[in-house]
TORDREN-766988 format. One line per 3 residues: number of its first residue (from 1); their letters; for each residue z, x, y of C-alpha. Coordinates in steps of 0.1 Angstrom, whole numbers. Layout:
N
NUM) a) Z/X/Y; ...;
***
This chain:
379
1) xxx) -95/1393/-686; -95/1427/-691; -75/1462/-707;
4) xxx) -53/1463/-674; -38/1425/-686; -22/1441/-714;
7) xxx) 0/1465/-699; -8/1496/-721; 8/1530/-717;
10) xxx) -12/1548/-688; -19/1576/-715; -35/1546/-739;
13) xxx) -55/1532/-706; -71/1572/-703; -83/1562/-741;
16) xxx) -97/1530/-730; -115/1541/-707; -134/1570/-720;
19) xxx) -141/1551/-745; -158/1530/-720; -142/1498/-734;
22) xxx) -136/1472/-699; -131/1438/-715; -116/1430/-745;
25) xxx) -136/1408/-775; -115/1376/-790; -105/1387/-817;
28) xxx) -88/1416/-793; -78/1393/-768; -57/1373/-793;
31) xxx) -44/1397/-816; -31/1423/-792; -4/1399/-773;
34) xxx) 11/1386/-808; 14/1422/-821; 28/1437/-791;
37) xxx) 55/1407/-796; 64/1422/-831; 52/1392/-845;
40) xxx) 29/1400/-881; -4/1390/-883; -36/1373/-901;
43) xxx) -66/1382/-884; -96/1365/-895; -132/1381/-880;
46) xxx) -164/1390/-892; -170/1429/-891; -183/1446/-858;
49) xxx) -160/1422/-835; -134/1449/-828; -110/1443/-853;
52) xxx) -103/1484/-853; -88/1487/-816; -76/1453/-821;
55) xxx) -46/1466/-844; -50/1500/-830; -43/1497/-797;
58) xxx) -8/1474/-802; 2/1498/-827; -3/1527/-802;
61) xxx) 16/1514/-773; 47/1506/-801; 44/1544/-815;
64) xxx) 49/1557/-780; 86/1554/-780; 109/1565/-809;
67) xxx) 107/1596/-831; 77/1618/-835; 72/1638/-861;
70) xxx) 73/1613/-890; 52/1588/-909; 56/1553/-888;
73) xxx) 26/1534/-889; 4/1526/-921; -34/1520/-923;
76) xxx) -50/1507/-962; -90/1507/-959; -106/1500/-991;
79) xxx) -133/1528/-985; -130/1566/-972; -161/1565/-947;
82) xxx) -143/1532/-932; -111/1547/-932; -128/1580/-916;
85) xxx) -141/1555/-885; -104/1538/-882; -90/1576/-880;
88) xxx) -117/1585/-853; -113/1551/-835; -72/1559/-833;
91) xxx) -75/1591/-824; -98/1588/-796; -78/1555/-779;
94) xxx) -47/1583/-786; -63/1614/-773; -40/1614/-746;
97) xxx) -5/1601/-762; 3/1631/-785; 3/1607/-811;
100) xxx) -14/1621/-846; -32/1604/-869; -46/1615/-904;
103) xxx) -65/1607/-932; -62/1601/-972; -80/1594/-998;
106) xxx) -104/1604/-1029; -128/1628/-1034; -116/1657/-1017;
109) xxx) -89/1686/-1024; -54/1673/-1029; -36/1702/-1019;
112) xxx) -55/1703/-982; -46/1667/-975; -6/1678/-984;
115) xxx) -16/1706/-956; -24/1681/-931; 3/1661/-944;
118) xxx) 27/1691/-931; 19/1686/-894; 44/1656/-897;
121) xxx) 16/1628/-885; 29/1592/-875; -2/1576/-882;
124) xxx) -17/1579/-921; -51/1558/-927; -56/1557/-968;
127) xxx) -73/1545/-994; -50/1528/-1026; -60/1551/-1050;
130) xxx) -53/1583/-1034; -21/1572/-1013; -4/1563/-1049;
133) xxx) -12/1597/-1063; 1/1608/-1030; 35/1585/-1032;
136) xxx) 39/1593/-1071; 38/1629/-1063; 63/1627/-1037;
139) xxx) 44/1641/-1010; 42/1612/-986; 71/1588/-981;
142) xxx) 72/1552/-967; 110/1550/-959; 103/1556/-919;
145) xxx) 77/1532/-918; 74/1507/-890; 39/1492/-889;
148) xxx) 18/1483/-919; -23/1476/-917; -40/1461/-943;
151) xxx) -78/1461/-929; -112/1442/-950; -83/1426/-973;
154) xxx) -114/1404/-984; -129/1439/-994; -97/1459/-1008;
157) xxx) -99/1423/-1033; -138/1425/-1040; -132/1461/-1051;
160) xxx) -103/1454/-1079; -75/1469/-1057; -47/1444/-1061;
163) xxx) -29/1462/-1083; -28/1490/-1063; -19/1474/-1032;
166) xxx) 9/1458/-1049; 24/1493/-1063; 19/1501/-1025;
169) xxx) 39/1474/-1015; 67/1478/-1042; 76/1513/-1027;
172) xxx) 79/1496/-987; 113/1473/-994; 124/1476/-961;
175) xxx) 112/1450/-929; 85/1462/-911; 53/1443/-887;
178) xxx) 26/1438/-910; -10/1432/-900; -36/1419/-921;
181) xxx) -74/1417/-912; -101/1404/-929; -133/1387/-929;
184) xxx) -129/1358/-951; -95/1340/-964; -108/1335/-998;
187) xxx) -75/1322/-1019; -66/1358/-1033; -59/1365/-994;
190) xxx) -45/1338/-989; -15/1344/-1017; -10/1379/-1007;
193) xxx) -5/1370/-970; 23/1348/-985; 37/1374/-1006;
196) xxx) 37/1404/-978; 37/1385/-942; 65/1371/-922;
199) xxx) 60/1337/-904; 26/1354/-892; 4/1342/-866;
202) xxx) -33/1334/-874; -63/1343/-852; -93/1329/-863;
205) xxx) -125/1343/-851; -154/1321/-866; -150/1344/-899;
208) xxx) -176/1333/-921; -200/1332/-887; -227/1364/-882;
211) xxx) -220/1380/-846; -248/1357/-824; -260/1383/-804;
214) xxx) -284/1394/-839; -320/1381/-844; -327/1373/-878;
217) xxx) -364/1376/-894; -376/1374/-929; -402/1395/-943;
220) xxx) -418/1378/-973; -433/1405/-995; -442/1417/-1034;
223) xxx) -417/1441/-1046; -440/1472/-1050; -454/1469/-1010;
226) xxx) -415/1471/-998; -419/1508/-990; -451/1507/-974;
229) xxx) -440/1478/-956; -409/1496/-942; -434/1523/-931;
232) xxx) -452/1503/-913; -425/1485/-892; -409/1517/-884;
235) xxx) -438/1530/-870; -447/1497/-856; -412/1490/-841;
238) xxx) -392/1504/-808; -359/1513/-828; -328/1531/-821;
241) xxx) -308/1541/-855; -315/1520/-885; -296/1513/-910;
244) xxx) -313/1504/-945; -298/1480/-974; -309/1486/-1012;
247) xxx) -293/1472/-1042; -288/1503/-1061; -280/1543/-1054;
250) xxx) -314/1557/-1072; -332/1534/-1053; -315/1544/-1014;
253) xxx) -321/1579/-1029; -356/1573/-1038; -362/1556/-1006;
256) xxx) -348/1580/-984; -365/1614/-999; -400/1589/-998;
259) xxx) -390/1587/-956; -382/1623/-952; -413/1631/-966;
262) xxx) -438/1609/-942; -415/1634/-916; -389/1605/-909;
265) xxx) -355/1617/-899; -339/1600/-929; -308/1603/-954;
268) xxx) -292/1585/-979; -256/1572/-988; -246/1564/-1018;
271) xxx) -217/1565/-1043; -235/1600/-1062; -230/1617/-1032;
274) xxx) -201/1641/-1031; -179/1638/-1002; -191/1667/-980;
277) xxx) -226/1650/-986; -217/1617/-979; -199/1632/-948;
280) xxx) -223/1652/-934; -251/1615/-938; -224/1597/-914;
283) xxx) -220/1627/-888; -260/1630/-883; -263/1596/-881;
286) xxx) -232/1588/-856; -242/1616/-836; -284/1605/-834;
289) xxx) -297/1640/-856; -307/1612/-883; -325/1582/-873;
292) xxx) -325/1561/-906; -297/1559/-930; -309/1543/-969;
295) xxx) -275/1529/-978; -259/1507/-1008; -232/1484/-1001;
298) xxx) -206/1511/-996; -216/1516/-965; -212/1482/-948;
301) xxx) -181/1485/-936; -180/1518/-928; -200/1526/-906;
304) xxx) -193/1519/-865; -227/1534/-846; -235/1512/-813;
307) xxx) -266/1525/-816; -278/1509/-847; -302/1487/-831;
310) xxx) -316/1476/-867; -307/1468/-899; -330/1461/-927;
313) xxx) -326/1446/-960; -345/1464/-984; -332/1441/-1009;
316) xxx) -317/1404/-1006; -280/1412/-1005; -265/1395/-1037;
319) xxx) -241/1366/-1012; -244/1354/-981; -208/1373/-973;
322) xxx) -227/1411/-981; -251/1394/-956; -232/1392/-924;
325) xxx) -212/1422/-932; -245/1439/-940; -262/1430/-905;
328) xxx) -227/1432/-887; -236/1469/-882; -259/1460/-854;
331) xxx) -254/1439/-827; -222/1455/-821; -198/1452/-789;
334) xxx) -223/1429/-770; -256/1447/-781; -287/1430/-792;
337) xxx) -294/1437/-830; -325/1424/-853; -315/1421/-891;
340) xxx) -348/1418/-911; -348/1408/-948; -371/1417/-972;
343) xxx) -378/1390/-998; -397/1383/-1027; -401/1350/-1046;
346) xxx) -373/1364/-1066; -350/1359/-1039; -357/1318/-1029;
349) xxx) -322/1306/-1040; -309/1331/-1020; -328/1324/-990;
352) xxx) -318/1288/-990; -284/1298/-994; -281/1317/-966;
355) xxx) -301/1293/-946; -276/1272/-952; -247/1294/-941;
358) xxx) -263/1301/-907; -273/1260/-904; -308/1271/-893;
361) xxx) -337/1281/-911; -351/1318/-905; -381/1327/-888;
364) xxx) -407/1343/-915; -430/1373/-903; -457/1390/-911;
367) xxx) -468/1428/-901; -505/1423/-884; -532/1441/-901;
370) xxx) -506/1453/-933; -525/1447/-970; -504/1420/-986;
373) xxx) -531/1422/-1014; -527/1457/-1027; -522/1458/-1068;
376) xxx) -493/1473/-1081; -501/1515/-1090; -513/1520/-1119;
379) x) -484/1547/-1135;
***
């Protein structure tokens, strides 16, 4: 099967294909038919499976006819640099359609966003927080609205943003498709879809699974060798971008300065960072001018780079589920990924449990010639 099954718009087909997409993943291949059909939707699949032009596409081939010029089609991401790749994604499968697509949420000016809100966009991609200041102050309204998007509903949840998604949903009365997508059905999901979706169809992609195309190692090591070790596997290693996991902002911070310094091409993203900052770590790395990105959680479902040929768990992620959405930035569209896991004795309960979740156990390496044995600096 491919793109041509569906039938799209010829202007959509120009976005398919320079975006080079030819055949559509299963989660695509399953969720585009039912939402072309108007039917709502659950779509259950782990992150890097193409969950993005999944809902994207449909909603672009139903925005083609009708008005233009208003608010039709509404996309909730529970983070701004995800909600930046969802706005990218849209507007390049639209390039050609004259379809527009914005935008929202924290961190930045108000009164610019209620300037882009003035070229009249049909497409709005938002976090809760700033969308309710947004709806309380009057400046965007939901009354035209035909589609609505809920995307990593498992994360919006994880993130305390039920109450805002419910003050959302209070000011949409009036029937429209709704799509919700998510990596997990965890109960909380499971009540909301409910509350919000309309005899839905449910696509299950093997949701709890990690993509297969991603080699997983362990790296058993002391705490105070992690950096060193990291140096030496990058130096060691034939990578393209890689993406790094700690547990905490000082530490990618720490980390990322200690790279930059041994003359790595290296940043950090974190929740200190203001949003130019944080903008300007996800531009150099999407566009290759930084090779190694130190992140925190935040960033592991934002961030859509087909070229991240690693990632690396500085630190044992706290669940299995940060885990496969950690590691689901690699390996992405078909490519080959290798997810290597740092882990200290510290982390053994974890290690079983995520054994357990993958039903195998994980290979354990060790870097040739590296000094386990070295004592902990003396401060």
């Amino acid at each position: 099967m491919n793109f041509e099954n569906f039938n799209f718009h010829p202007s959509i087909m120009e976005g398919i294909k320079m975006l080079g997409y030819i055949q559509p993943t299963p989660i695509q291949e399953k969720a585009i038919p039912a939402i072309l059909n108007k039917r709502d939707v659950i779509g259950l699949a782990q992150t890097g499976t193409g969950k993005t032009a999944a809902f994207g596409l449909p909603l672009l081939q139903q925005l083609q006819s009708g008005p233009r010029g208003q608010l039709r089609a509404l996309i909730i991401s529970p983070t701004r640099e995800l909600a930046e790749q969802i706005n990218i994604v849209i507007n390049r499968l639209g390039t050609k359609t004259g379809l527009k697509s914005i935008t929202i949420f924290g961190g930045v000016n108000m009164e610019q966003q209620i300037r882009s809100l003035h070229h009249r966009p049909e497409i709005l991609v938002a976090c809760p927080g700033r969308l309710l200041d947004h709806l309380w102050r009057g400046t965007i309204k939901l009354d035209g609205l035909e589609i609505l998007v809920i995307d990593e509903a498992d994360r919006m949840f994880d993130m305390g943003f039920l109450p805002d998604i419910n003050h959302i949903l209070d000011c949409i009365m009036h029937k429209r498709q709704t799509l919700l997508f998510s990596a997990t059905m965890p109960e909380n999901i499971r009540l909301l879809a409910n509350k919000v979706l309309h005899n839905p169809v449910t696509i299950r992609i093997n949701p709890e699974k990690p993509i297969a195309n991603i080699s997983h190692f362990l790296y058993p090591v002391q705490q105070h060798l992690k950096t060193n070790l990291l140096k030496e596997i990058l130096t060691a290693t034939q990578t393209g971008s890689v993406l790094v996991f700690t547990r905490t902002k000082h530490r990618a911070e720490r980390l990322a300065r200690q790279l930059s310094g041994e003359g790595y091409t290296a940043t950090s993203l974190q929740g200190n960072l203001s949003q130019n900052r944080r903008q300007t770590a996800l531009t150099g790395f999407r566009n290759g001018s930084i090779k190694i990105l130190v992140a925190t959680d935040i960033a592991a479902r934002g961030i859509d780079v087909l070229s991240i040929s690693h990632v690396i768990n500085f630190d044992m992620p706290e669940s299995t589920e940060d885990y496969i959405h950690r590691i689901g930035r690699t390996g992405r569209i078909n490519n080959l990924g290798d997810a290597l896991t740092f882990v200290t004795r510290s982390d053994t309960d974890k290690v079983r449990l995520l054994e357990r979740k993958l039903n195998t156990p994980l290979k354990r390496l060790r870097m040739k010639d590296f000094n386990y044995s070295q004592p902990i600096p003396v401060r």
